[in-house]
C-alpha positions in Angstrom: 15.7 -27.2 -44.0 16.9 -28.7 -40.9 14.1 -28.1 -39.2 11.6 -29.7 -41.7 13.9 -32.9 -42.4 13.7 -33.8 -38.5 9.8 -32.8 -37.9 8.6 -34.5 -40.9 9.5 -37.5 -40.3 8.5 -37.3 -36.6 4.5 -35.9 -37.7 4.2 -39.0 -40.4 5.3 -41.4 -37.2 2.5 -39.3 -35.1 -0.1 -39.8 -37.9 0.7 -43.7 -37.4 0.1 -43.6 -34.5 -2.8 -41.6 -34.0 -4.3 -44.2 -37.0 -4.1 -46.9 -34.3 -5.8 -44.9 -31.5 -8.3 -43.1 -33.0 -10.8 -43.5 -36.5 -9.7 -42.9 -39.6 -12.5 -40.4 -40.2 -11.4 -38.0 -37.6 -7.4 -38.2 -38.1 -7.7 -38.1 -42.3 -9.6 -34.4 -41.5 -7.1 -33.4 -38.7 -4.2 -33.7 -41.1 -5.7 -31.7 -43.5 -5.3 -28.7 -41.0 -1.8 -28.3 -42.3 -3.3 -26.9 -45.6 -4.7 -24.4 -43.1 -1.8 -23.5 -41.8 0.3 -22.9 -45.0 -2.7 -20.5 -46.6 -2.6 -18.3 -43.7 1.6 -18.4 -43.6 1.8 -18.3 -47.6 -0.6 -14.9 -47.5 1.3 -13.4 -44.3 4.6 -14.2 -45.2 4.5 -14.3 -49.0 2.4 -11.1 -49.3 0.2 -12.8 -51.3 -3.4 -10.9 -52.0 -6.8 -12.2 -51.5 -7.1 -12.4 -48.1 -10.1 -12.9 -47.9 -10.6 -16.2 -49.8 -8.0 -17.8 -48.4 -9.5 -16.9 -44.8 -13.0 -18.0 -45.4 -11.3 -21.3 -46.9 -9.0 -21.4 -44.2 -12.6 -21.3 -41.7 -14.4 -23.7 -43.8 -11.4 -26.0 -43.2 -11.3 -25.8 -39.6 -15.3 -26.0 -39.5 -15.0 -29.4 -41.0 -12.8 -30.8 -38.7 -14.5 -29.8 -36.1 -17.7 -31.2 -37.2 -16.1 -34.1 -38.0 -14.9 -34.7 -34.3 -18.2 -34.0 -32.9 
C-alpha cells in the first residue's frame, strides 16, 4: 500500500507532463497500457482462467498504441 500511495501520485504528475510535451492522442492511448498490465498480473497472479482472451485483448491493446504512435 505504501508503494502505490507514493507511485500514484508521482505517474498522475508524469501524465501532466507528458500532456504538455506530447498530443493528446498519443498519451490518452499510452495510459491505457496500465489496463494491460493488470489483465496479464490479475490472470498470473490471481489464477484467474481464460487466458486466452485476456491475451489476445491484452495484444489488441498494445496494437493500438502502437498504431497510434505511428
Amino acid at each position: 500500500a505504501l508503494v502505490v500511495g507514493i507511485f500514484s501520485p508521482v505517474s498522475y504528475v508524469l501524465v501532466l507532463y507528458a500532456l504538455q510535451v506530447a498530443p493528446l492522442s498519443h498519451v490518452a492511448p499510452a495510459r491505457e497500457v496500465s489496463m494491460l498490465f493488470a489483465a496479464l498480473l490479475g490472470g498470473h497472479l490471481l489464477g484467474e482462467k481464460d487466458r486466452g482472451p485476456r491475451i489476445a485483448g491484452a495484444v489488441l491493446i498494445a496494437a493500438g498504441v502502437m498504431a497510434l504512435g505511428w
